[in-house]
DSSP file (Angstrom, degrees, kcal/mol; ACC not computed):
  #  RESIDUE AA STRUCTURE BP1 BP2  ACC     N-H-->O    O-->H-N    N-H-->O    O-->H-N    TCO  KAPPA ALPHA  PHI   PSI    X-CA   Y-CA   Z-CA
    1    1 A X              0   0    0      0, 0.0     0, 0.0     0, 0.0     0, 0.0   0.000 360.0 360.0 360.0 126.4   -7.4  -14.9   -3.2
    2    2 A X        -     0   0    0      1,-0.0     2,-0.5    30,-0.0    30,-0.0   0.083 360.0-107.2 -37.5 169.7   -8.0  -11.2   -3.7
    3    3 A X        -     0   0    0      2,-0.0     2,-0.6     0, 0.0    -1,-0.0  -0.891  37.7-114.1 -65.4 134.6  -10.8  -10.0   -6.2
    4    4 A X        -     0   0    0     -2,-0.5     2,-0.8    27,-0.1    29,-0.0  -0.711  20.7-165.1 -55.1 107.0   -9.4   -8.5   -9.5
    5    5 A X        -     0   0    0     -2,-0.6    27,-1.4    83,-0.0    28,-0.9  -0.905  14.7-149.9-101.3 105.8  -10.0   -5.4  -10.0
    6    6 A X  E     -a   33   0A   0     -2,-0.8    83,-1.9    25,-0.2    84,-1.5  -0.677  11.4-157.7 -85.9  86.9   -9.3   -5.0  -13.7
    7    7 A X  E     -ab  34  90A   0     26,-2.2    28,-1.8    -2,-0.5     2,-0.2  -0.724   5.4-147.0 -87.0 129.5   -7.9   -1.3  -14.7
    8    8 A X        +     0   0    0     82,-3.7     2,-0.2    -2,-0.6    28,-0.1  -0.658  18.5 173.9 -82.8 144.8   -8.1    0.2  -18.4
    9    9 A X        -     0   0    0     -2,-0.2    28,-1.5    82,-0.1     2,-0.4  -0.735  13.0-159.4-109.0 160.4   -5.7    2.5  -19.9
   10   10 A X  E     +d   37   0B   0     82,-0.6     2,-0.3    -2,-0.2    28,-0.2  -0.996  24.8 134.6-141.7 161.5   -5.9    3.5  -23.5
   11   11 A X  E     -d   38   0B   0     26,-1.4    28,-2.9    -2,-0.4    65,-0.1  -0.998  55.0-118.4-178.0 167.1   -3.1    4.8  -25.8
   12   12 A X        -     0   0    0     -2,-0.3    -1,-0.1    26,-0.2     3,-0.1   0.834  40.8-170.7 -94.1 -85.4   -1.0    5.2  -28.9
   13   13 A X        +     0   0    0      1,-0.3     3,-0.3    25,-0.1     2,-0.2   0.459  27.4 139.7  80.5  22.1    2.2    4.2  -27.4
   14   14 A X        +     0   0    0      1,-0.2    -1,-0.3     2,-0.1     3,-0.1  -0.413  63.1  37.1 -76.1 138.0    4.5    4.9  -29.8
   15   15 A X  S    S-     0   0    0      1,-0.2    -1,-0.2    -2,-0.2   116,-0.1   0.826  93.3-133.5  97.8  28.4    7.6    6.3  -28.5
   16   16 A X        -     0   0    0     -3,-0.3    -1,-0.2     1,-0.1    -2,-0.1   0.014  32.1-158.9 -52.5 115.1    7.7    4.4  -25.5
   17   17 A X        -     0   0    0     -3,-0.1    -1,-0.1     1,-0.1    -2,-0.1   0.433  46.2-131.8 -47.0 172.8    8.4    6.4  -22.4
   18   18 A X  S >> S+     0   0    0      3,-0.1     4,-2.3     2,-0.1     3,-1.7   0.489 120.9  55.4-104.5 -60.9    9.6    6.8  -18.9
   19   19 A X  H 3> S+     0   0    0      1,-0.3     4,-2.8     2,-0.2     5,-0.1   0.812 101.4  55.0 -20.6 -54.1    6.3    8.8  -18.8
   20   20 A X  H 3> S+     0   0    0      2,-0.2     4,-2.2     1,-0.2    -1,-0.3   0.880 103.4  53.1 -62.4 -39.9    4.2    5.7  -20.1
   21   21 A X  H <> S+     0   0    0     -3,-1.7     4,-0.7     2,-0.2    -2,-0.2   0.911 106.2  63.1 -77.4 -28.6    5.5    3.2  -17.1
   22   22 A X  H >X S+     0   0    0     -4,-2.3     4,-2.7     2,-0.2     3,-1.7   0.965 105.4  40.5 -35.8 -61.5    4.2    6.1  -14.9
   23   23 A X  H 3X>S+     0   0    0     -4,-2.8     4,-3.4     1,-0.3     5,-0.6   0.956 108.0  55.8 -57.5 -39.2    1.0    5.7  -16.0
   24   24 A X  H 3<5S+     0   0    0     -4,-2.2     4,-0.5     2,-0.2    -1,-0.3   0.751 114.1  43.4 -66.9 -21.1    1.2    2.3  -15.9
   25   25 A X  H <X5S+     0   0    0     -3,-1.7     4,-0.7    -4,-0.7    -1,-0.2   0.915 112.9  55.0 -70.6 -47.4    2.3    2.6  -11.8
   26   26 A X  H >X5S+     0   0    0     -4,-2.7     3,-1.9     1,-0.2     4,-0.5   0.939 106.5  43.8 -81.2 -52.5   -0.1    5.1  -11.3
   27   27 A X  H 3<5S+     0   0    0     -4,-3.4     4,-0.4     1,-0.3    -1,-0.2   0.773 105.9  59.9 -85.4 -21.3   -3.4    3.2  -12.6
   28   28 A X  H 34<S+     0   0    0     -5,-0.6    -1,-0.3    -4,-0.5    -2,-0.2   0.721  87.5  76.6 -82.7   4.8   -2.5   -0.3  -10.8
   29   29 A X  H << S+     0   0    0     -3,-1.9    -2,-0.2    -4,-0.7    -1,-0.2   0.953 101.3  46.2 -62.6 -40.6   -2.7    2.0   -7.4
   30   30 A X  S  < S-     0   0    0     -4,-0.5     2,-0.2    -3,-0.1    -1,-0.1   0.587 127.6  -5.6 -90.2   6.7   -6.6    1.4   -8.4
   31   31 A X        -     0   0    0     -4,-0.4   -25,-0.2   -24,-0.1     3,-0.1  -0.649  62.1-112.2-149.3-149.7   -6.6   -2.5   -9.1
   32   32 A X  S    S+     0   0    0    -27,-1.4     2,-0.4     1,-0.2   -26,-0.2   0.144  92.1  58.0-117.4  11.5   -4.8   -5.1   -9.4
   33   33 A X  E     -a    6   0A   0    -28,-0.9   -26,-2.2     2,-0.0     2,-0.3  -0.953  65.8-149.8-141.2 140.9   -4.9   -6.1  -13.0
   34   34 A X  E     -a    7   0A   0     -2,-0.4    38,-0.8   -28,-0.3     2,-0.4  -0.779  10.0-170.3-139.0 135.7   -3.7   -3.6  -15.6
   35   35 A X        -     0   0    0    -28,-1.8     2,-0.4    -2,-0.3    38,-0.1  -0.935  12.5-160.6-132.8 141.0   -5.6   -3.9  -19.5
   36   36 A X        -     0   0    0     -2,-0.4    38,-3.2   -28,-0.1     2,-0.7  -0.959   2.1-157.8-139.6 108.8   -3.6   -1.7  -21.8
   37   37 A X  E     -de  10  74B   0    -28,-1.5   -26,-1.4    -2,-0.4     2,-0.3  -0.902   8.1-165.2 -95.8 118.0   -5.6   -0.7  -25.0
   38   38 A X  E     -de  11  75B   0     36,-1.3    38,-0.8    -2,-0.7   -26,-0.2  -0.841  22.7-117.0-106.2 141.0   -3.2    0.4  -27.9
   39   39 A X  E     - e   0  76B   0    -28,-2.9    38,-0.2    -2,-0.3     5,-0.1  -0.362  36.7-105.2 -75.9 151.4   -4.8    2.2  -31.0
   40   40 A X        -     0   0    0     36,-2.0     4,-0.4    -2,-0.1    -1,-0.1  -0.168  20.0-114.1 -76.3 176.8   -4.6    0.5  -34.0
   41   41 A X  S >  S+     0   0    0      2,-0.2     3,-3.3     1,-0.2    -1,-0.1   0.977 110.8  47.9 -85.5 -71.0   -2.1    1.5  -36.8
   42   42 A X  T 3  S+     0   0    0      1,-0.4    -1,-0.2     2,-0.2     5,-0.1   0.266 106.4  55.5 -90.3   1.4   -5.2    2.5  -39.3
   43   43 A X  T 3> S+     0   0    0     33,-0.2     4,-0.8     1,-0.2    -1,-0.4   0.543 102.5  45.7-122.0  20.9   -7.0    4.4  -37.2
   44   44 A X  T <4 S+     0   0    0     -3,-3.3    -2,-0.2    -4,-0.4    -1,-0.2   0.277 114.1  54.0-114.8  24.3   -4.8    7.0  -35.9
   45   45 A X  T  4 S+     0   0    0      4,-0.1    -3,-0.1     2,-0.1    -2,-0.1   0.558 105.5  57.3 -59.5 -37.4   -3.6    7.4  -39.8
   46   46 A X  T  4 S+     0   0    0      1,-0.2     3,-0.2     3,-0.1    -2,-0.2   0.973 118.1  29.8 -51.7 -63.5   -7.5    7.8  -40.4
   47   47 A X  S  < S+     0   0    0     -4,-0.8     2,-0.6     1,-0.2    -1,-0.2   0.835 136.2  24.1 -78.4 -17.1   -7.6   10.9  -37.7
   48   48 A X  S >  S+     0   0    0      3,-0.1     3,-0.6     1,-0.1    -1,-0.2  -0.884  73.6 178.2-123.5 111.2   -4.1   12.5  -38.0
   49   49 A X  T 3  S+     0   0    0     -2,-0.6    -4,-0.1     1,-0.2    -3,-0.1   0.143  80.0  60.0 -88.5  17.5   -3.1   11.3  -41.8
   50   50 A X  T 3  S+     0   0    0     -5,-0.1     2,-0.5     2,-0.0    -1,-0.2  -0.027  84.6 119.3-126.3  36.3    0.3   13.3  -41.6
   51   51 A X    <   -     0   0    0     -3,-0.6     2,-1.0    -7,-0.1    -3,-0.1  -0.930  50.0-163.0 -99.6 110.8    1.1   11.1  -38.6
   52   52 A X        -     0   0    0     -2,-0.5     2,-0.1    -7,-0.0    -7,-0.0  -0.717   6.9-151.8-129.8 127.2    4.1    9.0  -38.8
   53   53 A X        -     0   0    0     -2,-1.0     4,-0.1     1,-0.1    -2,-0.0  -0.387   6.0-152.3 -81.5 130.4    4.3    6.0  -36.2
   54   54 A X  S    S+     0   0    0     -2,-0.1     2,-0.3     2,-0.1    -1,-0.1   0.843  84.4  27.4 -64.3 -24.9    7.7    5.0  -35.3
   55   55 A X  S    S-     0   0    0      1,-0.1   -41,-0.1   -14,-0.0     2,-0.0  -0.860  86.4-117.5-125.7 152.6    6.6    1.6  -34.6
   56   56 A X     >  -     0   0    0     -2,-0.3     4,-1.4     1,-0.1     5,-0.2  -0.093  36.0 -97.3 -94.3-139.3    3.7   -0.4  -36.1
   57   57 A X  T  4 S+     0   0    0      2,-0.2     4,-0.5     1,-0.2     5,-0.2   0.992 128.7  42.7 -72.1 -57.7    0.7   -1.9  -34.2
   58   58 A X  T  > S+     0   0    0      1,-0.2     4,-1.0     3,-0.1    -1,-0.2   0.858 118.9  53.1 -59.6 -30.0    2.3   -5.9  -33.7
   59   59 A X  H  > S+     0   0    0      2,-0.2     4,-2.5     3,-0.2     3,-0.9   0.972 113.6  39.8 -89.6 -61.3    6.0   -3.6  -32.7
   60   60 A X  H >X S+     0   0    0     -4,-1.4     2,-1.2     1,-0.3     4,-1.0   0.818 118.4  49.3 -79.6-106.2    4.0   -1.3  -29.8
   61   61 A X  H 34 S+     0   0    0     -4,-0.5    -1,-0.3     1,-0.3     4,-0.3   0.501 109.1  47.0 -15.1 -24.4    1.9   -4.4  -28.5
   62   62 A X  H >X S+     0   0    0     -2,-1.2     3,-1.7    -4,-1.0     4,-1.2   0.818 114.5  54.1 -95.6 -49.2    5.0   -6.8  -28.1
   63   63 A X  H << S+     0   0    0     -4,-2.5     4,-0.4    -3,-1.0     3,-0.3   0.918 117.1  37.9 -47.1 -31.2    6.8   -3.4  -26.1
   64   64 A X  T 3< S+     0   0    0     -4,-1.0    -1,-0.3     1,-0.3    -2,-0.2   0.486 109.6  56.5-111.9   2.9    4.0   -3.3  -23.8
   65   65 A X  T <4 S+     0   0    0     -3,-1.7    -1,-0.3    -5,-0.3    -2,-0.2   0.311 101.1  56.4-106.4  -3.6    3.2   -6.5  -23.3
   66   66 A X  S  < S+     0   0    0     -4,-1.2     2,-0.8    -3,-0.3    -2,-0.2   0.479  79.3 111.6 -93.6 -13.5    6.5   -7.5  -22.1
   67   67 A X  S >  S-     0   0    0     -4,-0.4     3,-1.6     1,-0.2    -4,-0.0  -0.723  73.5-132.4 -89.6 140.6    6.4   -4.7  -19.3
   68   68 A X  T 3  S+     0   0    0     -2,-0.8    -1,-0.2     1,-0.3    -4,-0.0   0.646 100.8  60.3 -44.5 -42.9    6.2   -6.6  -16.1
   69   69 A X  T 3  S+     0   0    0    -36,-0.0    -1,-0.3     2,-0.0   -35,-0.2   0.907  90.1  97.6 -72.1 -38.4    3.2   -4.4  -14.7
   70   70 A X    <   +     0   0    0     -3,-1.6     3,-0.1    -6,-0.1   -35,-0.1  -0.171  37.8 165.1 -22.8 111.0    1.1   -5.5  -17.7
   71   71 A X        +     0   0    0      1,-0.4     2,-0.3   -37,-0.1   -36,-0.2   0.740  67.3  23.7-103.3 -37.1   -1.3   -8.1  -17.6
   72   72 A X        -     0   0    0    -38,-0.8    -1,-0.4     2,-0.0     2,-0.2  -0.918  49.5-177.8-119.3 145.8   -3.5   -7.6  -20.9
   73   73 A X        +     0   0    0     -2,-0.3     2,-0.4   -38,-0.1   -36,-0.2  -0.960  16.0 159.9-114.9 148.5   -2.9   -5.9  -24.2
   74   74 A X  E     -e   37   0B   0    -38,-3.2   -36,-1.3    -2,-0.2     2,-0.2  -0.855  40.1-103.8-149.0-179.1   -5.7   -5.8  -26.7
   75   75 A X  E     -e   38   0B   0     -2,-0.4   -36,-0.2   -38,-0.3     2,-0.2  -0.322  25.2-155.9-114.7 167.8   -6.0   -3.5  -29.6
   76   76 A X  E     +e   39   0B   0    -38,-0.8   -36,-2.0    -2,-0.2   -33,-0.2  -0.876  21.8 175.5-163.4 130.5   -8.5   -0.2  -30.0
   77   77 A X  S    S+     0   0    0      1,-0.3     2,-0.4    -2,-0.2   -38,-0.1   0.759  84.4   9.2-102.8 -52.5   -9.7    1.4  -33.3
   78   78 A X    >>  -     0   0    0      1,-0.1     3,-2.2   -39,-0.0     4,-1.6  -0.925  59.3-153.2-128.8 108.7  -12.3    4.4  -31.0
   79   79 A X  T 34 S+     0   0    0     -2,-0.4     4,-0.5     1,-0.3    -1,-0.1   0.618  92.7  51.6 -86.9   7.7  -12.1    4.6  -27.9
   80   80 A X  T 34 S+     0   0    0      2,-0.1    -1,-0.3     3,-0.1    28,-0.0   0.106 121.2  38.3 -85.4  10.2  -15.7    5.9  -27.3
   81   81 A X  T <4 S+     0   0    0     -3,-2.2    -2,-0.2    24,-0.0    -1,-0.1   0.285 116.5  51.6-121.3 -16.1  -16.9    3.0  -29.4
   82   82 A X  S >< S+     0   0    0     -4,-1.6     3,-1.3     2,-0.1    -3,-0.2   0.575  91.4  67.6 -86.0 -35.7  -14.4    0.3  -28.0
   83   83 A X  G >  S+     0   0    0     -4,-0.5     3,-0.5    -5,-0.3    -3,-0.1   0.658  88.9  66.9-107.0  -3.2  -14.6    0.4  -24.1
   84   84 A X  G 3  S+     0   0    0      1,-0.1    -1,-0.3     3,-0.1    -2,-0.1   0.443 101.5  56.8 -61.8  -1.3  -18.2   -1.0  -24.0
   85   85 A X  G <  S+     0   0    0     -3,-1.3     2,-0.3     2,-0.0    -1,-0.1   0.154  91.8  69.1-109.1  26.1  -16.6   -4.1  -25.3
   86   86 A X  S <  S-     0   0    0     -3,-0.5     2,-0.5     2,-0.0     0, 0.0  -0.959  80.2-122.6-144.8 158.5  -14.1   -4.9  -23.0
   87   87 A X        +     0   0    0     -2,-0.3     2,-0.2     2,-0.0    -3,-0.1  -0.976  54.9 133.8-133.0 113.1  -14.8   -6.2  -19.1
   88   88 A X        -     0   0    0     -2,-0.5   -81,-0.2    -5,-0.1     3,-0.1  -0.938  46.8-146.3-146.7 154.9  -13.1   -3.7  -16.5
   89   89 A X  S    S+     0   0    0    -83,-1.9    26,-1.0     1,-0.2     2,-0.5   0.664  78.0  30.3-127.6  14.2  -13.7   -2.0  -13.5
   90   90 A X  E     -bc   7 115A   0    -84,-1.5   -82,-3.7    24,-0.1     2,-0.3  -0.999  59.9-148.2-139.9 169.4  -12.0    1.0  -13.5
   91   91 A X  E     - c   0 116A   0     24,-3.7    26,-1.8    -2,-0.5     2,-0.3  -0.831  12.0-166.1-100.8 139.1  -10.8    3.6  -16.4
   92   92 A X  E     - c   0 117A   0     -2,-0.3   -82,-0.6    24,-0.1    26,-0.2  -0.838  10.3-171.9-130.5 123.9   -7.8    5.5  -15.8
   93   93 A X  E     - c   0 118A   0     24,-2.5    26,-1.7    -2,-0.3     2,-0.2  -0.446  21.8-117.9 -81.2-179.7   -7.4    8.3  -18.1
   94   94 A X  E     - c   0 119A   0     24,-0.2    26,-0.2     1,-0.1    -1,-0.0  -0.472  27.4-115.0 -70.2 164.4   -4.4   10.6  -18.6
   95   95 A X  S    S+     0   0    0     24,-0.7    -1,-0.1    -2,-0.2    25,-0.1   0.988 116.2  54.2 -60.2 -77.1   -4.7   14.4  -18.0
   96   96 A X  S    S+     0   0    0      1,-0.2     2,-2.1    -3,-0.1     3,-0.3   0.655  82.8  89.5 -44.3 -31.8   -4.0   14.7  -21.7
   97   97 A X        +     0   0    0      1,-0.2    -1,-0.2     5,-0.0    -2,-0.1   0.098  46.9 127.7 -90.3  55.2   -6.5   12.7  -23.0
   98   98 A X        +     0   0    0     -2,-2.1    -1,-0.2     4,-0.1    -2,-0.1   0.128  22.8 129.9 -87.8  25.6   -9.5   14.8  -23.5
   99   99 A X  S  > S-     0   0    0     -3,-0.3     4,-1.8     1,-0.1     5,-0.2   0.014  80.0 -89.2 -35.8 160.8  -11.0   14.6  -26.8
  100  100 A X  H  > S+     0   0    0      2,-0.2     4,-1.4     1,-0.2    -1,-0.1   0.706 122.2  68.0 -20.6 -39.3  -14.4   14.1  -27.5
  101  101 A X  H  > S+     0   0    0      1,-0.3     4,-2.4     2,-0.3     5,-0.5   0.916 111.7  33.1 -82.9 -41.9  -13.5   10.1  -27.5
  102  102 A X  H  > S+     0   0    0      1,-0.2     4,-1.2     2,-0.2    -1,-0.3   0.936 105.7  64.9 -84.1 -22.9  -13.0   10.2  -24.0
  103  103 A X  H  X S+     0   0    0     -4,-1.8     4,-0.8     1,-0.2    -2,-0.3   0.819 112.1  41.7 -67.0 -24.1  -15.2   12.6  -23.0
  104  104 A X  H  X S+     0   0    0     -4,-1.4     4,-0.7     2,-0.2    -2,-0.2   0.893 110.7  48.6 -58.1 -52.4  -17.7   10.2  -24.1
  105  105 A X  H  X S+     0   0    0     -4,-2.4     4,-1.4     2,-0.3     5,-0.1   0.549 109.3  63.2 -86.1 -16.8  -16.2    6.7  -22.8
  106  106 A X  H >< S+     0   0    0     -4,-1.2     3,-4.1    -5,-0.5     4,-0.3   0.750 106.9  43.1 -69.5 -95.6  -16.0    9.2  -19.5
  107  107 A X  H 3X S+     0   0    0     -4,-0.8     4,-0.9     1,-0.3    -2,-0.3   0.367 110.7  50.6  -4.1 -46.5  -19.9    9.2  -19.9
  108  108 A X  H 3X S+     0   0    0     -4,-0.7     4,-0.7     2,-0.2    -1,-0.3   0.725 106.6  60.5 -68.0 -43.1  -20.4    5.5  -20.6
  109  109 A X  H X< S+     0   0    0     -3,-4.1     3,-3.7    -4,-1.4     5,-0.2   0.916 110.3  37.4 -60.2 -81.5  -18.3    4.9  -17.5
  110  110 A X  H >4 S+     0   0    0      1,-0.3     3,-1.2    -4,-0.3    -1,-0.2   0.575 112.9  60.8 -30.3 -44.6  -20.6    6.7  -15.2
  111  111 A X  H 3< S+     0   0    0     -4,-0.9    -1,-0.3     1,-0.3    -2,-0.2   0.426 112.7  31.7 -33.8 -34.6  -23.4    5.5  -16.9
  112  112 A X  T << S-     0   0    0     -3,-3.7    -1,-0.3    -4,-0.7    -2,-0.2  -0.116 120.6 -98.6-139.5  23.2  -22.8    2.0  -16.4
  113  113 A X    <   +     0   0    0     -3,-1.2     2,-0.6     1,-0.2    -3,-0.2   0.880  63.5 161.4  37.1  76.8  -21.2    2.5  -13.0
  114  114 A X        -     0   0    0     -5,-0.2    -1,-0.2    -6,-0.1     2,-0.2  -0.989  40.9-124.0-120.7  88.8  -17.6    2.3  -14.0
  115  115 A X  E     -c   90   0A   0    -26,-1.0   -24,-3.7    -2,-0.6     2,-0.5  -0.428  34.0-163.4 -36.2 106.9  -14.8    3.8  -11.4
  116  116 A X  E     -c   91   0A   0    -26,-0.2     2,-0.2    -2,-0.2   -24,-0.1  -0.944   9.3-172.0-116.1 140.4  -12.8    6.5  -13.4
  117  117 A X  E     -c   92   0A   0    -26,-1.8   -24,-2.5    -2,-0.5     2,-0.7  -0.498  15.6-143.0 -87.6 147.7   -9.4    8.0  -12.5
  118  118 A X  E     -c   93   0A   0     -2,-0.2     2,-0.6   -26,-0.2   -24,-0.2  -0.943  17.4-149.9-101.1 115.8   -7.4   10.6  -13.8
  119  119 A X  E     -c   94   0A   0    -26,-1.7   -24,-0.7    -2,-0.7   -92,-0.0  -0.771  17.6-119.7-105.6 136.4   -3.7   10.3  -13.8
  120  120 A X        -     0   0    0     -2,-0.6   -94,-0.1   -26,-0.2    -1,-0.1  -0.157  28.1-118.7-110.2 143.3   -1.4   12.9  -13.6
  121  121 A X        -     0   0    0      1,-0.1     2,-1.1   -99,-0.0    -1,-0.1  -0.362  34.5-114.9 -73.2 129.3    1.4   13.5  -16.9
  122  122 A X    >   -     0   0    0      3,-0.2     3,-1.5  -103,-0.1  -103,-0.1  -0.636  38.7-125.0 -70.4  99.8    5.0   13.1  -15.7
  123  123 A X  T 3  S+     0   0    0     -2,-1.1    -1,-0.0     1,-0.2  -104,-0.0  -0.142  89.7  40.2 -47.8 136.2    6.4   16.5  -16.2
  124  124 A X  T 3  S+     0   0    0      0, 0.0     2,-0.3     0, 0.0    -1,-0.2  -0.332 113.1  52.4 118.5 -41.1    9.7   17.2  -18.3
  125  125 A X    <   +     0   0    0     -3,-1.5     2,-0.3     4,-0.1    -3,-0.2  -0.953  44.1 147.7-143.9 139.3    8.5   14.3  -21.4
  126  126 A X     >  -     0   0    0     -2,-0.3     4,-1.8    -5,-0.1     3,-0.5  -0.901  57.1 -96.6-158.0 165.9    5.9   13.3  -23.6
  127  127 A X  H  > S+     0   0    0     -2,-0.3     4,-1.5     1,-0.3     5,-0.0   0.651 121.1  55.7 -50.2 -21.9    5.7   11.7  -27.2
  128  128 A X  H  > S+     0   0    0      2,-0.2     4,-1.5     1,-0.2    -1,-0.3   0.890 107.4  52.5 -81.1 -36.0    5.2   15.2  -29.0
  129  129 A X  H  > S+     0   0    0     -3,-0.5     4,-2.2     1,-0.2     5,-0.2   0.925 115.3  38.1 -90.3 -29.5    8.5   16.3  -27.3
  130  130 A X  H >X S+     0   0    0     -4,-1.8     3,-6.4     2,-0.2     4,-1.5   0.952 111.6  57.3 -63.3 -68.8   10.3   13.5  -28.5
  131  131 A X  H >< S+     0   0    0     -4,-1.5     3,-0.5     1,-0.3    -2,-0.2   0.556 118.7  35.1  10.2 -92.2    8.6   13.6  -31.8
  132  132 A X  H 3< S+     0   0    0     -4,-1.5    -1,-0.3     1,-0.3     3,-0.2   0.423 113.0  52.7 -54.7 -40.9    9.9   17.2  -32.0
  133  133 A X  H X< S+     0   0    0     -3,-6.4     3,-1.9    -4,-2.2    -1,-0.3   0.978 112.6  52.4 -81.9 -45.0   13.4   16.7  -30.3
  134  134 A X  T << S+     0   0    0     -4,-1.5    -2,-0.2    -3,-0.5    -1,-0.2   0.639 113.2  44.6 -23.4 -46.0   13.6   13.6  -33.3
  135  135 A X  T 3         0   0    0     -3,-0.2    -1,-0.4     1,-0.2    -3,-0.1  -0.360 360.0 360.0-123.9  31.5   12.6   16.3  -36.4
  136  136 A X    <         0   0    0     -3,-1.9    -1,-0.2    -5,-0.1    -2,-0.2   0.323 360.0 360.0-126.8 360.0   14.7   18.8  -35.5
């Protein structure tokens, strides 16, 4: 039997995507077991408070936990305070996701010998553009 090699993602995941199953192809190229951390509903009001999620937290966890490539989904409030509590061996971030929070959890990966990837944004669609196409 192979080893598991356990790959993190972290996300929102509202607005569910073509873009999103990308990612999700692209980060089992580096394991064989896929963990998908979705942010909780109350803490991305707490940092964008004009933000309003089509779906809640239990609604985004049952979508993503039904796609096939998925093995885990578990929940995330920060993800620079969150990903020392979960047992992986590689990160795969998005291009987009460079805040602080990740530039941090980037740091703790290295730190603690932790493989991380970057994975490249499907051109043409992302949640903002829906968002956008949605409000106008």
């Amino acid at each position: 039997m192979a080893k598991k090699i356990k790959v993190l993602t972290f996300g929102v995941f509202d607005y569910f995507h073509y873009g999103h199953l990308n990612v999700f192809k692209q980060a089992l190229c580096y394991g064989n077991y896929l963990i998908v951390a979705i942010q909780i509903d109350e803490e991305i009001h707490k940092r964008k408070p004009n933000s309003i999620l089509r779906y809640t937290y239990k609604q985004r966890e049952e979508i993503v936990s039904n796609i096939k490539l998925v093995n885990e989904v578990i929940p995330y409030a920060e993800v620079e305070e969150d990903i020392n509590k979960i047992q992986f061996d590689v990160l795969a971030v998005g291009e987009d996701q460079n805040h602080d929070g990740f530039a941090k959890a980037i740091k703790w990966c290295k730190e603690n010998k932790k493989k991380v990837v970057r994975l490249h944004r499907w051109k043409g669609i992302s949640s903002t553009e829906l968002k956008n196409e949605k409000n106008t």
